[in-house]
Backbone as a printed PyTorch tensor [residue, N CA C, xyz], in Angstrom:
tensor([[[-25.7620, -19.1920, -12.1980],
         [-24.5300, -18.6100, -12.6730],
         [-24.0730, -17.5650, -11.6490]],

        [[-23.2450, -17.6960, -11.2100],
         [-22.0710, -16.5120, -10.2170],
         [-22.0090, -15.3800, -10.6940]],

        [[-21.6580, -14.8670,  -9.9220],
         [-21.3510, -13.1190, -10.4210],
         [-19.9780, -13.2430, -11.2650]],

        [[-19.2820, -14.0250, -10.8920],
         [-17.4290, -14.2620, -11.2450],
         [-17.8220, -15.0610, -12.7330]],

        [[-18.2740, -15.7340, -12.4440],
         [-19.0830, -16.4220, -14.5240],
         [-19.6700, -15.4990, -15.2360]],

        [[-20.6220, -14.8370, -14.8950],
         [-21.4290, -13.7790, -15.4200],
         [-20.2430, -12.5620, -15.9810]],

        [[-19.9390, -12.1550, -15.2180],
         [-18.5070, -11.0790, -15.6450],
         [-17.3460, -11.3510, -16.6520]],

        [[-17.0970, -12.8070, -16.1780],
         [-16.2810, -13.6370, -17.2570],
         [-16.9470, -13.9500, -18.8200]],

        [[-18.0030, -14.0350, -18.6670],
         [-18.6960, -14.3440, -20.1870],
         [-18.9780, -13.1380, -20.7310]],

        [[-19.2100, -12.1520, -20.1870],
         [-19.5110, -11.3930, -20.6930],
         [-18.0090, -10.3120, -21.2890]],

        [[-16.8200, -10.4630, -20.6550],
         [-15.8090,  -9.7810, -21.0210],
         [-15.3160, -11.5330, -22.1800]],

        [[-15.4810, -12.1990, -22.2210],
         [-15.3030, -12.5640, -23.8160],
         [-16.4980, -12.9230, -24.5350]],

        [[-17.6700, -12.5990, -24.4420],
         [-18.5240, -11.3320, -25.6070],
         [-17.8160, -10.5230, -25.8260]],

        [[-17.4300,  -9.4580, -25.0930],
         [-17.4830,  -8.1720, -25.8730],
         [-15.7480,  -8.3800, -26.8510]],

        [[-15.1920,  -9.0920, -26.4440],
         [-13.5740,  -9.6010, -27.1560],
         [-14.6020,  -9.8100, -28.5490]],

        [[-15.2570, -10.8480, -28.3350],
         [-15.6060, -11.5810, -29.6380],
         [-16.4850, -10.7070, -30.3650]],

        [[-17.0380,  -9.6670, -29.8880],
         [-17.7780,  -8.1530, -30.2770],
         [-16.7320,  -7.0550, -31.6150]],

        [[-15.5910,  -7.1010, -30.3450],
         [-14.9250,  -6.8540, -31.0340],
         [-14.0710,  -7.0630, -32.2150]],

        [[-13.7880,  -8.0810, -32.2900],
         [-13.0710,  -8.6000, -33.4520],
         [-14.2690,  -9.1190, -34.5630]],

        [[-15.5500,  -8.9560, -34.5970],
         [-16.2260,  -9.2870, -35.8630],
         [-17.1220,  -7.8100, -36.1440]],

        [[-16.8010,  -6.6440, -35.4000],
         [-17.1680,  -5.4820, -35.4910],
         [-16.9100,  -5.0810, -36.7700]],

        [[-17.4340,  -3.7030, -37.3430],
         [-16.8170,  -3.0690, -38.3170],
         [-16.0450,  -2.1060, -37.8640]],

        [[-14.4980,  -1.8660, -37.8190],
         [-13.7750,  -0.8840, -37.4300],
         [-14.1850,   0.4930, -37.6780]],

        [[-14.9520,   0.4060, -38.0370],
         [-15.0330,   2.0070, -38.5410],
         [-16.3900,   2.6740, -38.3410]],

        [[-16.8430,   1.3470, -37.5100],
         [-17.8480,   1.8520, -36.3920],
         [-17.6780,   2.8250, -34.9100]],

        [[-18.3670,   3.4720, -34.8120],
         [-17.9390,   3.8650, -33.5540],
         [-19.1000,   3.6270, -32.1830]],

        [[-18.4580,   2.9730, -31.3980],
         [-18.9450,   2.1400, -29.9950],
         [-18.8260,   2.2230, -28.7540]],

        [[-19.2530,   2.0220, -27.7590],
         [-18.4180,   1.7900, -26.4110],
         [-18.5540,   0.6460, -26.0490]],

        [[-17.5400,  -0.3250, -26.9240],
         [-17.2670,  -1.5540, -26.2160],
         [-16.1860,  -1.3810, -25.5650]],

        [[-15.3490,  -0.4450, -25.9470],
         [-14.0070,  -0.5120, -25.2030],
         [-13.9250,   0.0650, -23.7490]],

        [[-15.5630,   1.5230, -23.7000],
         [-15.5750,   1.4000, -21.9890],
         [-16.1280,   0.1810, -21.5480]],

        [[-17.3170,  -0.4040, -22.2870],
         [-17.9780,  -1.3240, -21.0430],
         [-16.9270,  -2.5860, -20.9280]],

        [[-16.2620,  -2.9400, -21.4850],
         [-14.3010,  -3.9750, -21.0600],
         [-14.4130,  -3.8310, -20.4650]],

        [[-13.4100,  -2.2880, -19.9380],
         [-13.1960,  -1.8840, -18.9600],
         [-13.9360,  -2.2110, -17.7680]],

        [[-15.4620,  -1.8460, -18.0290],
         [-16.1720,  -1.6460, -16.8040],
         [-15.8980,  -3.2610, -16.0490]],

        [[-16.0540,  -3.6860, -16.8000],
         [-16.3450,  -5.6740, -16.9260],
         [-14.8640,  -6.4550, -16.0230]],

        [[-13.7260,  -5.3910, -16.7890],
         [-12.2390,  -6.3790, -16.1050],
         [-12.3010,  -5.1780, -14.8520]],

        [[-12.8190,  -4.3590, -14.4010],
         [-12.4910,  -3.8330, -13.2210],
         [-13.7610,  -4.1740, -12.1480]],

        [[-15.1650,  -4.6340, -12.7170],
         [-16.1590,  -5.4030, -11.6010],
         [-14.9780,  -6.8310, -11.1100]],

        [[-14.6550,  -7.4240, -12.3230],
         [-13.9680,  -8.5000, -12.3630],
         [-13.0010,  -8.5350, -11.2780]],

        [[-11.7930,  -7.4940, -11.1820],
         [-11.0330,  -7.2720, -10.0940],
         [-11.7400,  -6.9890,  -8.9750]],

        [[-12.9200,  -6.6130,  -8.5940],
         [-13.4890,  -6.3280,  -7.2140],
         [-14.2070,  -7.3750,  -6.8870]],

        [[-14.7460,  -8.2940,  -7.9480],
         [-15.2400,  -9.8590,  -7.4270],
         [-13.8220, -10.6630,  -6.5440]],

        [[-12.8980, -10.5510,  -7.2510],
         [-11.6390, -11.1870,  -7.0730],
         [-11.1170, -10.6000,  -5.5710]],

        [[-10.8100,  -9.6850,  -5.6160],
         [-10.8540,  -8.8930,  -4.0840],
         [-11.3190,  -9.3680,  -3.2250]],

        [[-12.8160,  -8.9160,  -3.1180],
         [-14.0660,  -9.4690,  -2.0960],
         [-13.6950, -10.7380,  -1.7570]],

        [[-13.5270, -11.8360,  -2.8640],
         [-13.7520, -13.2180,  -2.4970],
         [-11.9500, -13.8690,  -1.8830]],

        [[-11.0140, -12.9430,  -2.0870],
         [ -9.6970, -12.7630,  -1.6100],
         [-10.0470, -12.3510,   0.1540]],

        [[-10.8700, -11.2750,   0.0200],
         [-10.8150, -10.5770,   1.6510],
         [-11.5460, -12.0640,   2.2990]],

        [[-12.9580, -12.4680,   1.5600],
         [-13.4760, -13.1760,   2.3470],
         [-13.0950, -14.2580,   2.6800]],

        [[-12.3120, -15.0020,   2.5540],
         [-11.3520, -15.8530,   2.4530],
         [-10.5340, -16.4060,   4.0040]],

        [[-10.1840, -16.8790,   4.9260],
         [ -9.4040, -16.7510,   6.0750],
         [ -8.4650, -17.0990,   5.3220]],

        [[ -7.5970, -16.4100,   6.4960],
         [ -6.0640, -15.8740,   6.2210],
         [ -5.5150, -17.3180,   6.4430]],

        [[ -4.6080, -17.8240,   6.0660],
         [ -3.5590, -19.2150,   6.2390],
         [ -3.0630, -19.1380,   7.2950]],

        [[ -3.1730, -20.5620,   8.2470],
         [ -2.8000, -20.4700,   9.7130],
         [ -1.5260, -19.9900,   9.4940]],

        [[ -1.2850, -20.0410,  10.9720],
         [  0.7600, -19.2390,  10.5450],
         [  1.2270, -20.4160,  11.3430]],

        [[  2.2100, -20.3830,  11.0280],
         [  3.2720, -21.8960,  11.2570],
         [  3.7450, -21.1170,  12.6360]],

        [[  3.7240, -22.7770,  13.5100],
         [  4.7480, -22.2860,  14.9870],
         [  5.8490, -21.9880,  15.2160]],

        [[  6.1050, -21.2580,  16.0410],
         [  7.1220, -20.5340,  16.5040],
         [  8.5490, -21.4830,  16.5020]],

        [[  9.5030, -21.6510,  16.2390],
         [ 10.6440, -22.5820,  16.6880],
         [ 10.9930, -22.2160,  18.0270]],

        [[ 11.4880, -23.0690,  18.8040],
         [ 12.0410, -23.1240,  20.0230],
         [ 12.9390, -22.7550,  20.0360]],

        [[ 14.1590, -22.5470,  19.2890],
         [ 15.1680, -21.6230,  19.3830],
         [ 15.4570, -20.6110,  18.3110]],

        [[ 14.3040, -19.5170,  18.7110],
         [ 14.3900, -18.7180,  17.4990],
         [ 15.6200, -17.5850,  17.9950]],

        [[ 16.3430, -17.5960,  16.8500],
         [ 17.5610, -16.7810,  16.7300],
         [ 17.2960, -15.0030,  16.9660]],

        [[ 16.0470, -14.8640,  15.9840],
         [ 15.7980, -13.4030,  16.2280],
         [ 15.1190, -12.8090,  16.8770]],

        [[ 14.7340, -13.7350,  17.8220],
         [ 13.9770, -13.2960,  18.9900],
         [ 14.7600, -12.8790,  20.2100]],

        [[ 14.9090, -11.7490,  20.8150],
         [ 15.2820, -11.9560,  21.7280],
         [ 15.5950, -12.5430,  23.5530]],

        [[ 16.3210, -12.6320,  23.4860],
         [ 16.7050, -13.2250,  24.7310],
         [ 15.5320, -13.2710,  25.9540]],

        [[ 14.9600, -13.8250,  26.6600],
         [ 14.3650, -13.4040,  28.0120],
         [ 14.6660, -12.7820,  28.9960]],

        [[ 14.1600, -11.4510,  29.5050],
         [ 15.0930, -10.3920,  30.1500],
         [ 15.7070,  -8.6880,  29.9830]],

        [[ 15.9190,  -9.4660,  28.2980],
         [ 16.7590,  -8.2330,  27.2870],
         [ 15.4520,  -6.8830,  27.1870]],

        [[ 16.4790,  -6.3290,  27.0160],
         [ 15.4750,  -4.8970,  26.5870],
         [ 15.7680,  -4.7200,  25.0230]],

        [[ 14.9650,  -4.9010,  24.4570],
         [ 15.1770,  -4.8630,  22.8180],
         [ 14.8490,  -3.3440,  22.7670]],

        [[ 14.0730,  -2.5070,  23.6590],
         [ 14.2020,  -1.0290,  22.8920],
         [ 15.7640,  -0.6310,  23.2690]],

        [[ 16.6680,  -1.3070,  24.1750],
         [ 17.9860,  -0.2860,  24.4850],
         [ 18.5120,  -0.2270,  22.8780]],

        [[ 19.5350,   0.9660,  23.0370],
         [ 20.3870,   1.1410,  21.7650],
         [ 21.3480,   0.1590,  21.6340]],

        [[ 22.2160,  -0.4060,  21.1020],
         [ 23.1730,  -1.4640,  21.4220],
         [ 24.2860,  -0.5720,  21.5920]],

        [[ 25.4330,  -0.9290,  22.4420],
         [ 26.5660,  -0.1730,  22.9670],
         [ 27.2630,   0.1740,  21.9220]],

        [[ 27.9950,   1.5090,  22.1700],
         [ 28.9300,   2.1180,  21.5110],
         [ 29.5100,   1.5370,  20.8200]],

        [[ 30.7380,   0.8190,  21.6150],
         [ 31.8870,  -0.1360,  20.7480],
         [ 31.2010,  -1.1890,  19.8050]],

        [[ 29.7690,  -1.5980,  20.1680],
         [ 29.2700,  -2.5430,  19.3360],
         [ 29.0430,  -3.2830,  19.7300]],

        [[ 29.3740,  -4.2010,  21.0390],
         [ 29.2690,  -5.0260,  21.7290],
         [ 30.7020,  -5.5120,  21.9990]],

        [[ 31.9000,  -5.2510,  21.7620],
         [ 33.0850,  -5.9170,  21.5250],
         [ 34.0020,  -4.9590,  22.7040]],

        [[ 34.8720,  -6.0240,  23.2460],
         [ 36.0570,  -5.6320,  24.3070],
         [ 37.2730,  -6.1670,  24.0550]]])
């Protein structure tokens, strides 16, 4: 059994804990939830980080927002805007 199963069964125990409880008990099922859906989010994480990233799609050959070959993309663009 996984750590990601183990965490999962055990946060619906404590659901099913809860709802055949006597209300008018007093418990900490409602911290150890907690504890359970937030290991839960750091299994999920980890196995997110560990993961490789999705290749990245190629470049198009005439990419529009790329600039020109030559250009200085740090200059400011001219005053008037470019227009005469």
């Amino acid at each position: 059994m996984t750590a990601k199963t183990q965490v999962a069964e055990a946060i619906k125990e404590l659901k099913r804990f809860q709802e055949v409880r006597s209300k008018s008990e007093s418990d900490d099922s409602d911290e150890l939830l907690n504890q359970a859906k937030l290991k839960e989010g750091e299994l999920s994480a980890a196995a997110a980080a560990a993961a490789p990233p999705p290749p990245m799609p190629p470049a198009a050959a005439g990419d529009a927002g790329a600039p020109a070959p030559g250009a200085d993309a740090g200059a400011p663009p001219p005053a008037d805007g470019g227009t005469k």
